[in-house]
C-alpha positions as CSV (number, residue, x, y, z in Angstrom):
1,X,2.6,-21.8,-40.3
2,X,3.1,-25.1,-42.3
3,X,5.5,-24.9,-45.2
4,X,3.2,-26.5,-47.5
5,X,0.5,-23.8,-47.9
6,X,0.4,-22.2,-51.1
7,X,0.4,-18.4,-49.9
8,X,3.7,-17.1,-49.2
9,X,4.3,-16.7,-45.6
10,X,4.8,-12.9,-45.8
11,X,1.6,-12.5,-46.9
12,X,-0.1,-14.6,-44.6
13,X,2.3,-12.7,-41.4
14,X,1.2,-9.6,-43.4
15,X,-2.1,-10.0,-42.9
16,X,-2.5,-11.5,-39.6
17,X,-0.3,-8.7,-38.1
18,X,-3.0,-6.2,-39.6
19,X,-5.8,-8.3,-37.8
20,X,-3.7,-8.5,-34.5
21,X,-3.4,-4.7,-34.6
22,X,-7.2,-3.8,-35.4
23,X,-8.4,-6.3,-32.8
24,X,-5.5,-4.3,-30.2
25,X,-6.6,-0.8,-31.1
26,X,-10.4,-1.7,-30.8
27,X,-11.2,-0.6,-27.2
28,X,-9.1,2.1,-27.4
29,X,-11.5,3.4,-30.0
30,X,-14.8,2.3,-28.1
31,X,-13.2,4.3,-25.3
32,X,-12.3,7.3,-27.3
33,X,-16.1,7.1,-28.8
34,X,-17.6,6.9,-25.1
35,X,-15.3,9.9,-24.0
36,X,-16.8,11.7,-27.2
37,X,-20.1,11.0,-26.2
38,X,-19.9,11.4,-22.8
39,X,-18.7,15.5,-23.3
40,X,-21.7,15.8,-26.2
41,X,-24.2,15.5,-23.8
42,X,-22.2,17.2,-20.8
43,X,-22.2,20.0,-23.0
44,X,-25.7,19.4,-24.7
45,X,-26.6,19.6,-20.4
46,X,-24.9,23.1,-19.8
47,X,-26.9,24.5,-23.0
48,X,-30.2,23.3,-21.5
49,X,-29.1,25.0,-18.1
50,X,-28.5,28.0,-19.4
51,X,-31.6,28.4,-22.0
52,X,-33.8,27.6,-18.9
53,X,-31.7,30.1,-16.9
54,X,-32.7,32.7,-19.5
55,X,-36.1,31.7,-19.6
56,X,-36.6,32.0,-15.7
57,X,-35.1,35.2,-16.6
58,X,-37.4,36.5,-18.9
59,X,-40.4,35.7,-16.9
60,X,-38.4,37.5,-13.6
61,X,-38.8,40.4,-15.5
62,X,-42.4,40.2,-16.5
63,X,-43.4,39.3,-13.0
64,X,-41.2,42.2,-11.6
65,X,-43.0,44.7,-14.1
66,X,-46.2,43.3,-13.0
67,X,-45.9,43.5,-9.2
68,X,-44.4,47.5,-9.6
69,X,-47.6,48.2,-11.9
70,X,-49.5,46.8,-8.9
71,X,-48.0,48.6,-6.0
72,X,-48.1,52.0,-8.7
73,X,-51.8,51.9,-9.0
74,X,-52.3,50.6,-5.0
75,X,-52.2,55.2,-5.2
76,X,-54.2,55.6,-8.0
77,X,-57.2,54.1,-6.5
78,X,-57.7,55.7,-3.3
């Protein structure tokens, strides 16, 4: 820095040493943020698996009573 600037050179160091070390843990933070995001909707993925799992589920259950209330009254009939 030139010795003729009114700001003390502590300062100025001060400051662009805070600048240097924002600008150097920048990506490191973008990364962080994409890992972050990256699990959320991983995650968000496995709930929506497993809520259609149940669903399939529930109408498996219906069909099965269905099909057994069919083949009960296939006797009833004749």
């Amino acid at each position: 820095m030139a010795d003729n600037t009114p700001v003390n050179g502590q300062i100025t160091d001060a400051v662009t040493q805070s600048n240097v070390k924002v600008v150097a843990e920048a990506p490191a933070q973008a990364i962080a943020s994409l890992y972050q995001v990256a699990s959320h909707s991983a995650g968000l993925s496995l709930q929506n698996a497993v809520q259609s799992q149940q669903a399939l589920n529930q109408i498996s259950t219906a069909v099965v009573s269905k099909a057994v209330a069919l083949i009960m009254s296939i006797g009833e009939s004749t």
